[in-house]
C-alpha positions as CSV (number, residue, x, y, z in Angstrom):
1,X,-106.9,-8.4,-161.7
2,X,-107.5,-6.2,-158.8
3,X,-104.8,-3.1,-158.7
4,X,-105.8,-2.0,-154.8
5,X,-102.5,-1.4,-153.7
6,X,-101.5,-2.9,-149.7
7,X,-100.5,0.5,-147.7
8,X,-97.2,0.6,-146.9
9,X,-96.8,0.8,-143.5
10,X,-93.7,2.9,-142.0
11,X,-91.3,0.7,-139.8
12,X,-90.5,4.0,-137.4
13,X,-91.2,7.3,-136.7
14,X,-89.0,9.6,-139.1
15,X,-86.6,12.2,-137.4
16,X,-88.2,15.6,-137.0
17,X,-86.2,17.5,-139.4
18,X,-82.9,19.4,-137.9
19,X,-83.1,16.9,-134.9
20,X,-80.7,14.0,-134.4
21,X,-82.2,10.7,-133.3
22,X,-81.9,9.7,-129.6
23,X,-79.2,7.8,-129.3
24,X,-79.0,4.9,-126.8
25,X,-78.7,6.5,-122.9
26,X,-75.0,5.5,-122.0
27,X,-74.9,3.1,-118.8
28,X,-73.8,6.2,-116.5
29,X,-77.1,7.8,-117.5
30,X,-79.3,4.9,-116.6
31,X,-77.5,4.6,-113.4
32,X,-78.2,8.4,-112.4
33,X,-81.7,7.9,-114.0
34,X,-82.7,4.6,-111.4
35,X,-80.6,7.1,-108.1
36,X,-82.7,8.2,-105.7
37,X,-82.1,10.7,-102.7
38,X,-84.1,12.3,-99.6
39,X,-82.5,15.5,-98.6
40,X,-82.5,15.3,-94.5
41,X,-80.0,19.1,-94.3
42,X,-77.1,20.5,-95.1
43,X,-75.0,17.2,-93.8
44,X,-76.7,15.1,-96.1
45,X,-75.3,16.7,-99.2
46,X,-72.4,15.5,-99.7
47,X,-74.3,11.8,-99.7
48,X,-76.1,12.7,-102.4
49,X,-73.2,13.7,-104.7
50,X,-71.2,10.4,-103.6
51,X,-74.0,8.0,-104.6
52,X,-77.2,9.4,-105.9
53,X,-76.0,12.4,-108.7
54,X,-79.0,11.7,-110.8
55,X,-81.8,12.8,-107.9
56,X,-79.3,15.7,-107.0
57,X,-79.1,16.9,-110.9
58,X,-83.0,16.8,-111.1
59,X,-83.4,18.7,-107.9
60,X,-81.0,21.5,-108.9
61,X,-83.1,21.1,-112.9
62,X,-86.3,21.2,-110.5
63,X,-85.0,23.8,-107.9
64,X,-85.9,21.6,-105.2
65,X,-84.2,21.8,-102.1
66,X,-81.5,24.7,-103.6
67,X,-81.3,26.3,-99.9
68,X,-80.2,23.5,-98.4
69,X,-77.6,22.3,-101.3
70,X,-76.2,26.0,-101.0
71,X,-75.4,25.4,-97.3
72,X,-74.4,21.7,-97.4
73,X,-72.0,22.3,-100.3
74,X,-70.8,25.7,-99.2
75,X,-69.7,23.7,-96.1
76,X,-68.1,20.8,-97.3
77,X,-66.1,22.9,-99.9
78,X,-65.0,25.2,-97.0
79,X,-64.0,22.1,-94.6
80,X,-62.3,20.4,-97.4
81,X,-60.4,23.6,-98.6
82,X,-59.7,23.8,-94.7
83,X,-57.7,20.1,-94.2
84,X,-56.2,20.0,-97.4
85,X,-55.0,23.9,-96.7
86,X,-53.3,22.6,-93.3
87,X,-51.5,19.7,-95.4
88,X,-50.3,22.4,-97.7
89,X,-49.0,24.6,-94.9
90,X,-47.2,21.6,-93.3
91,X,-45.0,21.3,-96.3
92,X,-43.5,25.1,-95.5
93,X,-43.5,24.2,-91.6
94,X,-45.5,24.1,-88.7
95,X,-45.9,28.3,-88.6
96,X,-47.0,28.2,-92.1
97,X,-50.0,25.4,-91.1
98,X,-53.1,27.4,-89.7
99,X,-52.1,30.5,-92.5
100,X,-52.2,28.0,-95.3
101,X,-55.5,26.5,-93.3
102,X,-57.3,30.2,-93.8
103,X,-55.6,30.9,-97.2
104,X,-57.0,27.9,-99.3
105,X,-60.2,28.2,-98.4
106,X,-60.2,32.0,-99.2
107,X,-58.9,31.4,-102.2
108,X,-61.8,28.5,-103.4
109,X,-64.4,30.6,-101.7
110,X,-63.2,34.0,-103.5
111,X,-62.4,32.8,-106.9
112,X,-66.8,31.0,-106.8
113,X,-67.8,34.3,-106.0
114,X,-65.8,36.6,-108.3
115,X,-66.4,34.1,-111.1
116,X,-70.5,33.7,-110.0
117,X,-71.9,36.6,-111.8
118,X,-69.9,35.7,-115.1
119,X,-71.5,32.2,-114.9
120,X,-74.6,33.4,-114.5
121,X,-74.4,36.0,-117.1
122,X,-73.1,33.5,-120.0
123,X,-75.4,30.8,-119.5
124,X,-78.0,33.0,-119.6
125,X,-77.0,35.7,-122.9
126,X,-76.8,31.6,-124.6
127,X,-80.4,30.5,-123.3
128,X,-79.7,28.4,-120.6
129,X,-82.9,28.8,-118.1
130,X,-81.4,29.1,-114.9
131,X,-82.4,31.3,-112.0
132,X,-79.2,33.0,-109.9
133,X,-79.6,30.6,-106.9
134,X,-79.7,27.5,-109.3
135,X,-76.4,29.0,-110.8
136,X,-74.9,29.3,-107.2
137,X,-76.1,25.7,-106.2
138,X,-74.4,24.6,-109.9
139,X,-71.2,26.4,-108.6
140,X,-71.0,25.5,-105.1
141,X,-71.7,21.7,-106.1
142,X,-68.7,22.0,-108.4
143,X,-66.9,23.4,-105.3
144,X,-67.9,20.1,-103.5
145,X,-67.6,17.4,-105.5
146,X,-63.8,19.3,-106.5
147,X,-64.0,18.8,-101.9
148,X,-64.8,15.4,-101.8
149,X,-61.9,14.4,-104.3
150,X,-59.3,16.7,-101.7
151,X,-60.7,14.8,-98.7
152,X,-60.2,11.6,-100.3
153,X,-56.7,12.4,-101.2
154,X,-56.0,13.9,-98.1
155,X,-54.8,11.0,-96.2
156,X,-52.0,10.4,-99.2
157,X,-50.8,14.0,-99.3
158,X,-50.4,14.1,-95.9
159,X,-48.7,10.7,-95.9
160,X,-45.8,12.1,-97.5
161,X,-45.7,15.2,-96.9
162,X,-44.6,14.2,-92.9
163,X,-42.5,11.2,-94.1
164,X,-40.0,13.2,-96.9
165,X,-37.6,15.2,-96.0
166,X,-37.1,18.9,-96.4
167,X,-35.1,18.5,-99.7
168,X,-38.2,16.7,-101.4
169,X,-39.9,20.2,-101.9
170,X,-40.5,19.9,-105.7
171,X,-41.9,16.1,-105.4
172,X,-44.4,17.7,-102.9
173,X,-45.2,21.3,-104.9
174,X,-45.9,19.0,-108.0
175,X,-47.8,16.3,-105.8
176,X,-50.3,18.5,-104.4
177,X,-50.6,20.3,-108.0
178,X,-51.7,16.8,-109.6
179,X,-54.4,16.6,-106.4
180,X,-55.7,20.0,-107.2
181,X,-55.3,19.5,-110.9
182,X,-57.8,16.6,-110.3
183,X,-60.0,17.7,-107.5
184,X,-61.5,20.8,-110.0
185,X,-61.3,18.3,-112.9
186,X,-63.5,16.5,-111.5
187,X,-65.3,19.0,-110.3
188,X,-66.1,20.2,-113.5
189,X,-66.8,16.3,-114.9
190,X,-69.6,16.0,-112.3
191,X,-71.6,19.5,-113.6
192,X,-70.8,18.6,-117.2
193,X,-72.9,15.3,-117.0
194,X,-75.4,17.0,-115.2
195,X,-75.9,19.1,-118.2
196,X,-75.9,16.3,-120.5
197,X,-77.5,14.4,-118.1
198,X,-80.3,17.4,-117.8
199,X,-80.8,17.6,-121.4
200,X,-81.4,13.8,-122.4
201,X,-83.9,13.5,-119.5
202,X,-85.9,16.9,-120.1
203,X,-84.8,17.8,-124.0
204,X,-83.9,21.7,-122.1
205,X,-80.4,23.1,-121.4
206,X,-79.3,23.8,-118.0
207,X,-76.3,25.1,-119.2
208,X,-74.5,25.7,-122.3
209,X,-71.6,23.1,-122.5
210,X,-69.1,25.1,-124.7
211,X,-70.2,28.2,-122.4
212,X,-69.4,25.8,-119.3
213,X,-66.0,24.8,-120.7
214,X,-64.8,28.4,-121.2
215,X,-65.9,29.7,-118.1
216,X,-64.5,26.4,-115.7
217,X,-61.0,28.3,-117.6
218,X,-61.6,31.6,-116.2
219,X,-62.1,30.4,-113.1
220,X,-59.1,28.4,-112.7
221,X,-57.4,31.8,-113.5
222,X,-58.9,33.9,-111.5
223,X,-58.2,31.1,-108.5
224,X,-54.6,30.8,-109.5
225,X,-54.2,34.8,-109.6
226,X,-55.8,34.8,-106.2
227,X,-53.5,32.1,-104.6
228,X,-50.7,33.9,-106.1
229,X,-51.2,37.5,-105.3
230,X,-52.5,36.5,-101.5
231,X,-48.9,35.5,-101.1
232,X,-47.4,33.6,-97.8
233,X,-47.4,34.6,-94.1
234,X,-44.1,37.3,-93.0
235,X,-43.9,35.2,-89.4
236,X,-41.1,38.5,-88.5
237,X,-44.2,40.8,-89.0
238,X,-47.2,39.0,-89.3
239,X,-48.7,40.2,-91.8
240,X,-49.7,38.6,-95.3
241,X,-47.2,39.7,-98.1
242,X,-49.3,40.2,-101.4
243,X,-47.8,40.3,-104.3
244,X,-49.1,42.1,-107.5
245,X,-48.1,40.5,-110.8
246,X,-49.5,38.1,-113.1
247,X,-49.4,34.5,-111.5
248,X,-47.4,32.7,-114.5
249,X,-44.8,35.1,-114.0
250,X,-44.1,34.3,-110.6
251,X,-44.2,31.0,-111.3
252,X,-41.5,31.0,-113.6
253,X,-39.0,33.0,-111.1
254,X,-39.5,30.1,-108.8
């Protein structure tokens, strides 16, 4: 009787220990995998994040390109800012229109760059990779995908805002919150697949999610303390009232 044993042969790979297996990719992770994109300027950027946000998260992972994203999405974030800041200033009247046009986009514009170094800084004390230009592409392209959501809901806020009448002011103040609201939510959805995006393709953080989370907080602060202490237009004077105090507080006087 032979005892030569058959070698037992192993049906997979075993799990590098302190790793989880690779899961399955989610569909939205195949679709940005198969997306492709050819950068042709700054006007073609805002293409890219509308239908091809796989190619643009593996440029900004690659640092392809990162000049011309920092213009392209600078601009759209400015022009959407710009619109949706006129459709804001209609609500208050026609004076209040090209003040509320200049004010919005100062206030999206200033809150990215107060807020840059911070995001820089965190990501990069938790071992993200990330050069400083990357980091401003990452925060611009948050800027402009939070753009493309006011442009496309710019039609509807201005819809009502010049068919209601004048005692409708809440029903518009809590419209154009929910638009905001969702514009930098989403804004902050489209980098927070890039990151998860970036780290099933490559196995290397581009950011730190939890670090990404926390800071997308302070920077909704610092834009609503902003907006709130850059206060409206004195048409008797012309000047900007500011007004000092924490933004909560003078929300609650309303």
């Amino acid at each position: 009787m032979s005892t030569e044993l058959d070698p037992i042969l192993p049906s997979s790979q075993p799990t590098p220990y302190g790793r989880e297996p690779i899961a399955a990719p989610r569909p939205w992770v195949t679709r940005w995998e198969s997306d492709t994109f050819a950068l042709a300027g700054p006007l073609s950027v805002g293409g890219g994040l509308l239908r091809a946000q796989g190619a643009v998260a593996r440029d900004l992972f690659h640092g392809r390109g990162l000049n011309t994203y920092i213009s392209g999405c600078g601009l759209l974030m400015v022009f959407a800012s710009l619109l949706y800041g006129a459709i804001l200033g209609s609500v208050a009247g026609a004076g209040q229109v090209v003040y509320a046009a200049v004010k919005f986009p100062v206030v999206i514009v200033g809150a990215c760059a107060i807020c840059l170094p911070s995001f820089f800084v965190f990501q990069a004390l938790t071992g993200a990779r990330l050069t400083f230009k990357q980091a401003l592409a990452a925060v611009l392209m948050l800027g402009a995908a939070a753009g493309l959501i006011l442009l496309g809901c710019a039609p509807i806020a201005w819809f009502f805002s010049v068919s209601t009448t004048e005692d409708s002011q809440a029903f518009l103040g809590l419209m154009h919150a929910v638009v905001i609201a969702l514009s930098t939510t989403f804004g902050f959805h489209f980098i927070a697949r890039t990151h998860r995006y970036v780290a099933w393709k490559h196995g290397e953080r581009l950011f730190d999610g939890r670090v990404l989370a926390l800071w997308f907080g302070l920077l909704v602060l610092v834009a609503a303390q902003m907006a709130s202490f850059i206060g409206p237009l004195d048409p008797d004077r012309g000047l900007v009232d500011t007004q000092r105090g924490f933004f909560l507080t003078a929300l609650f006087e309303v």
